[in-house]
C-alpha positions in Angstrom: -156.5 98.3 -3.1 -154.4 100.2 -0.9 -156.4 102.5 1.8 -155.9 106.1 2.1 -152.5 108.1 3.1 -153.4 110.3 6.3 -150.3 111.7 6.5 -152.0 115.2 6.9 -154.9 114.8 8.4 -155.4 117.7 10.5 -158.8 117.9 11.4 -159.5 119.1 15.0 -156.3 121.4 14.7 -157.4 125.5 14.7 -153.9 126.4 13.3 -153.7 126.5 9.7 -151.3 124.0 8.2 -148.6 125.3 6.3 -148.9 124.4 2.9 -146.2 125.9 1.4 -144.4 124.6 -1.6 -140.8 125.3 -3.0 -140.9 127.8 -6.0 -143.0 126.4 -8.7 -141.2 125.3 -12.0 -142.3 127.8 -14.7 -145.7 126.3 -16.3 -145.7 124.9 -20.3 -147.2 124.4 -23.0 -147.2 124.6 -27.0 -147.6 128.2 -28.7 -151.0 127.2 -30.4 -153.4 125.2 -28.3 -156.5 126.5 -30.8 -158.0 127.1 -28.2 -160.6 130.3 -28.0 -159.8 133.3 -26.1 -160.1 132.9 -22.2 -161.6 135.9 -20.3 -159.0 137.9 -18.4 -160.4 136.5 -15.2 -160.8 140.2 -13.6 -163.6 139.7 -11.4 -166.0 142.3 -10.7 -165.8 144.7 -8.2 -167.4 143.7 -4.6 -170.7 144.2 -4.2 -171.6 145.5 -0.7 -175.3 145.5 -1.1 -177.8 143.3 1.1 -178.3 139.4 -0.1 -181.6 138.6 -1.7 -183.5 137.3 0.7 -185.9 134.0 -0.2 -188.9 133.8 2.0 -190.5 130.1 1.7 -194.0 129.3 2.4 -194.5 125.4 2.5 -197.7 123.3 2.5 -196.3 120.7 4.5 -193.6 118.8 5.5 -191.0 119.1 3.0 -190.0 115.0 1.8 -187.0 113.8 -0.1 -187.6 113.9 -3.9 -191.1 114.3 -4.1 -192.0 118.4 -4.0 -195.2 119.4 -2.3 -196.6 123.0 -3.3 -195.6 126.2 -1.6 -195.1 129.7 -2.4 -191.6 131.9 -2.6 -191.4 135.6 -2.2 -187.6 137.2 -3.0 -186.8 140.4 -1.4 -183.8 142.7 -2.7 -184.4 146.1 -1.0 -184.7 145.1 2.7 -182.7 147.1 5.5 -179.8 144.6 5.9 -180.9 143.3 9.4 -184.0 141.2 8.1 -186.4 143.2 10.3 -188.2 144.8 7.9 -189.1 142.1 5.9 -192.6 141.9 6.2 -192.9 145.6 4.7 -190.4 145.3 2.3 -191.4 145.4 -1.9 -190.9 142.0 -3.3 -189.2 141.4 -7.0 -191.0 138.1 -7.3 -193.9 136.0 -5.6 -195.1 133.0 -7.1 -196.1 129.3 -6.3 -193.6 126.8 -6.0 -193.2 122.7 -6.0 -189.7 122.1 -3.5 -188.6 118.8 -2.2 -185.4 118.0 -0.3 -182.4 117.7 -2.7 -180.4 114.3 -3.0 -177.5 114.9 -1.8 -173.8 112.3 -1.0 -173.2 114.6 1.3 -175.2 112.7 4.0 -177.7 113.9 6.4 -177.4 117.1 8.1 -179.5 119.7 9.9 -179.1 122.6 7.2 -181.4 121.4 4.1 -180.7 121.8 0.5 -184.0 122.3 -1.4 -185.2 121.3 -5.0 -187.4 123.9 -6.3 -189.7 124.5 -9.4 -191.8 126.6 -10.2 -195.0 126.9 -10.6 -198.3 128.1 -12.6 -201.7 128.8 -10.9 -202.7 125.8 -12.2 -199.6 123.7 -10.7 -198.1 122.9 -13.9 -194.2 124.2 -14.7 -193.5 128.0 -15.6 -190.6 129.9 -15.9 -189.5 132.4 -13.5 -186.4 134.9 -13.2 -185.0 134.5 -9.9 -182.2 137.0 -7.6 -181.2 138.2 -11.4 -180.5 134.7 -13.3 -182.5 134.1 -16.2 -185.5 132.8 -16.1 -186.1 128.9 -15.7 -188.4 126.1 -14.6 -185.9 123.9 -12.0 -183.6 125.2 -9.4 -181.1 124.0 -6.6 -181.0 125.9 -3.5 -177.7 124.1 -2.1 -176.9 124.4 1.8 -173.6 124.9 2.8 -172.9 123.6 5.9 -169.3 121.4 6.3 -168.1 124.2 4.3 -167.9 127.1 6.1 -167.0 129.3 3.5 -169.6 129.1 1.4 -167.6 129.3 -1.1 -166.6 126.2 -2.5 -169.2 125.1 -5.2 -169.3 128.9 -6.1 -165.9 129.1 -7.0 -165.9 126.3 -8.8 -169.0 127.5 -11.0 -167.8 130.7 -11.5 -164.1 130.1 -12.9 -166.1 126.7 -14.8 -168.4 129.8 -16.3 -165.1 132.0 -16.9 -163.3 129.6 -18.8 -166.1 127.7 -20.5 -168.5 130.8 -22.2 -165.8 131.9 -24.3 -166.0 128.4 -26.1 -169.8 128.7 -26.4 -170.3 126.3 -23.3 -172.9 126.5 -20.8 -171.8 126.3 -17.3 -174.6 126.8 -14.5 -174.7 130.4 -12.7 -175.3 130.9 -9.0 -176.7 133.8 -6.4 -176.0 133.9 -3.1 -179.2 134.2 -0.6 -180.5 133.9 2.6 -183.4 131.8 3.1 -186.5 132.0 5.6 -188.7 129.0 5.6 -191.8 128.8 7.7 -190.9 131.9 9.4 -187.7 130.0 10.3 -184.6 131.8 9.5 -182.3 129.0 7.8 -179.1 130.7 6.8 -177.2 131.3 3.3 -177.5 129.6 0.9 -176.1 129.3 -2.7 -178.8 128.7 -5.6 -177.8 127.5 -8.6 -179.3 126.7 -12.1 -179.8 122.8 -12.5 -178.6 120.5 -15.4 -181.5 120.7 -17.6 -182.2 121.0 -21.4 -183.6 124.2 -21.6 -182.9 127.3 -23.7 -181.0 129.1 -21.5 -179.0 126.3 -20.0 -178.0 123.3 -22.9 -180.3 123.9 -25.3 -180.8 120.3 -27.1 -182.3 119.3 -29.9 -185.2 116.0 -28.7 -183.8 113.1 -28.1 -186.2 111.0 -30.0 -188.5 112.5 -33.0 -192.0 112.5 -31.6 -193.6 111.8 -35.2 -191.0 109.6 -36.5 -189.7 107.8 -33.2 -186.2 108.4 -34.1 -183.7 108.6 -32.1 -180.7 111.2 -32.9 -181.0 114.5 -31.0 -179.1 115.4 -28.1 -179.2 113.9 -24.2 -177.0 114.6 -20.5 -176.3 111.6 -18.5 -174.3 111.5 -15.1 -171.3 109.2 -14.0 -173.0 109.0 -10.2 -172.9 105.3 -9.1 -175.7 104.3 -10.7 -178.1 106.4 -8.4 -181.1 106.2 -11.0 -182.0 104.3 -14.1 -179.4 104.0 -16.9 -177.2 101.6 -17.8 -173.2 100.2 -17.8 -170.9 100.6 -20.1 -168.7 97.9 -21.7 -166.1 98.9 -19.9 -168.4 99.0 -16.8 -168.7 102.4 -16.0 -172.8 103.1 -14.3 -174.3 105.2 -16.4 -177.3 107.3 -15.4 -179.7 109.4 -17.5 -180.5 112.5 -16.8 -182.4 114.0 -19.6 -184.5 112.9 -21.1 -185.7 110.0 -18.4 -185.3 107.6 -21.0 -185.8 104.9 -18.8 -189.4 104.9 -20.1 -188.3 105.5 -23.8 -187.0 102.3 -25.1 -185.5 104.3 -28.6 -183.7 106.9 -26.4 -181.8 104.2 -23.8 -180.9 102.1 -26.8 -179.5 105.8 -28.8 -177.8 107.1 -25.5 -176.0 103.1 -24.6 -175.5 102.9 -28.4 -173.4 106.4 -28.3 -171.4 105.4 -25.6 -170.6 101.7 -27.5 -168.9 103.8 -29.9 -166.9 106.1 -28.0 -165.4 103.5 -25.9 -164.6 101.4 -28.8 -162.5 104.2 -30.6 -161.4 105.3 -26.9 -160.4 102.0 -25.8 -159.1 100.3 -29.3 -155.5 100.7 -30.4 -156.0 103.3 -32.5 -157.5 105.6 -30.4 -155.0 109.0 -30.5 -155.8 108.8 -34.6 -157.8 112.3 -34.3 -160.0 110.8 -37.4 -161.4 107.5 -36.1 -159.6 107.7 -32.4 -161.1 109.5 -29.7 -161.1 113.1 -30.9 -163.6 112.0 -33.5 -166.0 111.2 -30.4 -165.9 114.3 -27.8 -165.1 117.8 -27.6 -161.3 117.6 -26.6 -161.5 121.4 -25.5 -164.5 120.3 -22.7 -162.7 117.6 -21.7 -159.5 119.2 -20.8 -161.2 122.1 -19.1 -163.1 120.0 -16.6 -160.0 118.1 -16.3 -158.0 120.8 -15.4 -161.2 122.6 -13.0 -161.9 118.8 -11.0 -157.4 119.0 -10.5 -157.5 122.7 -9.2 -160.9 122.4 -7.3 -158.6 118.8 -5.4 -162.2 117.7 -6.1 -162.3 113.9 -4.5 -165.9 113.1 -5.9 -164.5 114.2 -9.1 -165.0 111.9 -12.4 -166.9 109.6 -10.5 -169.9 111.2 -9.0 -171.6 114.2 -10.1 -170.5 113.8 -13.0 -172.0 115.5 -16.1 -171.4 114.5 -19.6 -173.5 115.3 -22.7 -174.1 115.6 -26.4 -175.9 117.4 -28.9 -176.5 115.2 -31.5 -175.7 111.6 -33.3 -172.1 110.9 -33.7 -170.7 112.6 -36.5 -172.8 115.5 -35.7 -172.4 116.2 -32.4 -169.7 115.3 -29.8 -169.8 114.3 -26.2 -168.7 116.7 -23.4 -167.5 116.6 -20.1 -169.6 118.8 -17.7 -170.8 121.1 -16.2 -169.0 121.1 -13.4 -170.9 119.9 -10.2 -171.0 119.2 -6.6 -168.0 120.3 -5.1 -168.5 121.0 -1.3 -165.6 118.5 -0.5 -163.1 120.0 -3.0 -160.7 122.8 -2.3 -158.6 120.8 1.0 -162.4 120.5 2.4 -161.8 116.1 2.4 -159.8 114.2 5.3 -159.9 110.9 2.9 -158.0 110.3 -0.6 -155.7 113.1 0.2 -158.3 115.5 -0.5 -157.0 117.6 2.0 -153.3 117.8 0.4 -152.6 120.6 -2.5 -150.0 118.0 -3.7 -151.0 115.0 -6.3 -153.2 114.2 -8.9 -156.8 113.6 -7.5 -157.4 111.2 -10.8 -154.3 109.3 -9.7 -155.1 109.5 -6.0 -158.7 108.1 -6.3 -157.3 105.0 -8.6 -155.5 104.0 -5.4 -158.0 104.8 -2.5 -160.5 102.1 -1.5 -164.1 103.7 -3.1 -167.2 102.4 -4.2 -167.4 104.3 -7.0 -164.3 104.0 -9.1 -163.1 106.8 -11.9 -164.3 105.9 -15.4 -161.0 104.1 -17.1 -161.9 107.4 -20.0 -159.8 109.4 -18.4 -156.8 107.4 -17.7 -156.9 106.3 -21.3 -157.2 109.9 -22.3 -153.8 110.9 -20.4 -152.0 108.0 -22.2 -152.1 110.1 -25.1 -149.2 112.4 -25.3 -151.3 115.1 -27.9 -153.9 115.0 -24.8 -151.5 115.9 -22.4 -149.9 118.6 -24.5 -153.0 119.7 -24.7 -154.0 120.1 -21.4 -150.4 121.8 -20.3 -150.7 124.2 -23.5 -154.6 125.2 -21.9 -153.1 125.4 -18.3 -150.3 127.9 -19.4 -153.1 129.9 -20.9 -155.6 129.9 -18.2 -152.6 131.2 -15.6 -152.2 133.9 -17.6 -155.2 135.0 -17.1 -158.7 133.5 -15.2 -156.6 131.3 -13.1 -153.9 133.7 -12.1 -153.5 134.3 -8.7 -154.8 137.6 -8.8 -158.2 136.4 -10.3 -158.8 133.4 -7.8 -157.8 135.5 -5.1 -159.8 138.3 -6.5 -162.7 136.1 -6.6 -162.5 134.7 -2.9 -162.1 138.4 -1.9 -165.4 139.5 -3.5 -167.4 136.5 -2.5 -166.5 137.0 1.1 -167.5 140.5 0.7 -170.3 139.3 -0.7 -171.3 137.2 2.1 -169.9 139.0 5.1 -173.2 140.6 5.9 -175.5 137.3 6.2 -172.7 135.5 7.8 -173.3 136.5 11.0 -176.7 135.4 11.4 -176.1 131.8 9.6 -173.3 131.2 11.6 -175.6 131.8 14.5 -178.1 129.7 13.2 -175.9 127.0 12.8 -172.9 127.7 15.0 -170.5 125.2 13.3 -167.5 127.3 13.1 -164.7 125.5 15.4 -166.0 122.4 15.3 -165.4 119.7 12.9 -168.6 118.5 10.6 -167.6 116.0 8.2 -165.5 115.2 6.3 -163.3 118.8 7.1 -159.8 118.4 7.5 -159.5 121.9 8.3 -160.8 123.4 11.2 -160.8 127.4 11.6 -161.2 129.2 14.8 -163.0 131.7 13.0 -164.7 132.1 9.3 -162.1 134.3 8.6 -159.6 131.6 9.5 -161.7 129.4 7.3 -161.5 131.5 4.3 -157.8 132.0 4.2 -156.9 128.3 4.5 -159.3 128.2 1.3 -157.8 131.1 -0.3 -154.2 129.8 0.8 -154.7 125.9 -0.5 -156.2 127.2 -3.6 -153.2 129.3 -4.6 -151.0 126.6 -3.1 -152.9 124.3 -5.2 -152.5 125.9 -8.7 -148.6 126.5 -8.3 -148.4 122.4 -7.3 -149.8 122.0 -10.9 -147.7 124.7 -12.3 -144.9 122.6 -11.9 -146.7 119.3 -12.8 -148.0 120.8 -15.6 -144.1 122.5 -16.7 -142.3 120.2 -19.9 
């Protein structure tokens, strides 16, 4: 395979590229799409107010995947400066289980945290958390590499914008500061996990606890085969995510069996019939919306890692879609490999010629030999410009979330005095955070006028 194009690799350089384009071709697509209204993409206004602060209390030493007990205290009304925290009323205490999070992004010194939480007896309860609703399992992600913060936010946010209109779940986030052990440890961004739960995907079981049938609904991940699951036929790693049906013979044979089917009307030659083809098998819509989210986000562990996909039901009932959206810390120019720092090129082209472990599922080339499929996707793009992916919105959105975060920056970059210096894998190297956020906010909008024209008939 051929290896990576550095062309424009800049890391190490504190001026800001330019990445200006040529005016854009105007963007296509067909009149009707069917396609449900999409929120006008008007973010709210900015909210000035003081971070939630998330004081930790741990039992000992926090280990990789395995949580040990602890307690969590959130404070909302605190002074700003953190001094007052000891006096200050909290809007939740409670015990907690937290382990260290798995993460690709390697090891660094700022943590990201699994959390659950807990009953007085140990076992799993629900709990409400900085104003999200209430649920067992949380991530508490740690930005580091990206200075902005801002990068898996965005990307949950405009998923969220673009995806509840549909009826689709996408997670929601909060940003916070964190205090562990009476150290201060920064901002961080928590986020709801990947779970069946009411709130989140709510699933029907997987297999019938009476009957031992197997037909309900299930999430698996495209993530180079980090846990138990299985390979496709066309040798794409599978893993399962819920239920762990690695210890339920009826639910790995269901979940495999699913995905024998969809590959065979995928992959066979009739596969653009939308009665036996493809579009009998998954929800087009979800496809074509994380699709066009992994392209804008220049995601380069996109499709291949992190990658969600689920169903809520047998075939025929229910129908297999891409998402949510996660992990995307080294999207937005944040990548110095597979062109990930470039606003120009397909990142599902790039990847298929950049020398990776993981490799993109072959779903998704197939899906784009399909000239319906590719309608499609311009005729959503159009759509979305006009409104949650206009400039105004994503710029909008940067805007409030710095605002948002302008406070607590400070301190965390104090803590962790990264800004200037390169942590892997940036390509981009501010002087300053507010350097770092316009090269975001600048690639971003460079980013979405690239696809304008890609995207124009």
């Amino acid at each position: 395979m051929l290896g990576c194009d550095t062309t424009y690799a800049w890391h190490g350089d504190l001026t800001p590229p330019d990445l200006s384009m040529d005016e854009a071709t105007p963007n296509g697509g067909t009149e009707e799409t069917g396609d449900a209204p999409v929120d006008t993409g008007d973010a709210e206004a900015p909210d000035f107010s003081h971070l939630p602060v998330f004081v930790i209390t741990t039992e000992a030493k926090v280990p990789l995947g395995r949580q040990v007990g602890g307690t969590l205290a959130v404070i909302e009304d605190h002074d700003g400066t953190l001094s007052d925290l000891a006096a200050a009323p909290r809007a939740f205490t409670g015990a907690i289980g937290i382990a260290l999070e798995q993460s690709g992004s390697g090891p660094q010194d700022k943590k990201s945290y699994a959390l659950a939480c807990r009953d007085a007896a140990g076992g799993d309860t629900d709990c409400a958390l900085a104003g999200l609703p209430a649920a067992t399992d949380w991530v508490l992600y740690a930005p580091l590499a990206d200075k902005t913060y801002m990068r898996n936010a965005l990307a949950f946010d405009l998923a969220r914008t673009i995806a509840m209109p549909a009826g689709r779940w996408e997670p929601r986030t909060a940003f916070v500061e964190v205090v562990r052990d009476g150290t201060y440890d920064g901002v961080y961004l928590l986020i709801e996990r990947v779970t069946a739960e009411a709130d989140r995907l709510d699933l029907s079981e997987t297999v019938d606890a009476e009957t031992g049938a197997a037909d309900g609904g299930f999430i698996v991940k495209v993530d180079g085969q980090r846990g138990p699951g299985f390979t496709t036929e066309a040798g794409t790693p599978v893993d399962y995510s819920w239920p762990d049906a690695d210890g339920v013979p009826e639910a790995s044979a269901y979940v495999a069996g699913w995905f024998e089917g969809f590959e065979a009307a995928l992959l066979g030659p009739n596969f653009a019939d939308r009665a036996f083809g493809y579009a009998a098998w998954i929800d087009v819509d979800a496809w074509v919306d994380t699709f066009l989210l992994n392209e804008l986000s220049g995601n380069v562990d996109a499709y291949r890692l992190s990658a969600y996909l689920w169903a809520d039901g047998p075939p025929g009932v229910g129908k297999l879609r891409a998402g949510p959206i996660w992990d995307v810390d080294r999207g937005f120019g944040n990548a110095d490999y597979c062109n990930g720092y470039s606003p120009v090129g397909w990142i599902a082209d790039n990847l298929a010629t950049c020398a990776h472990t993981a490799e993109i599922p072959v779903w998704w080339a197939r899906l784009r030999e399909d000239p319906a499929f590719e309608q499609r996707v311009r005729g959503r793009w159009s759509l979305l410009r006009d409104g949650a992916l206009s400039d105004e919105a994503l710029s909008q959105r940067v805007t409030t979330m710095q605002a948002r975060t302008a406070e607590a920056e400070v301190r965390d970059h104090a803590r962790w005095p990264v800004v200037g210096t390169r942590v892997y894998p940036n390509a981009y190297v501010g002087a300053s955070w507010a350097d770092e956020v316009a090269w975001f906010q600048k690639w971003t909008l460079d980013r979405a006028a690239w696809m304008d024209g890609a995207l124009s008939d």
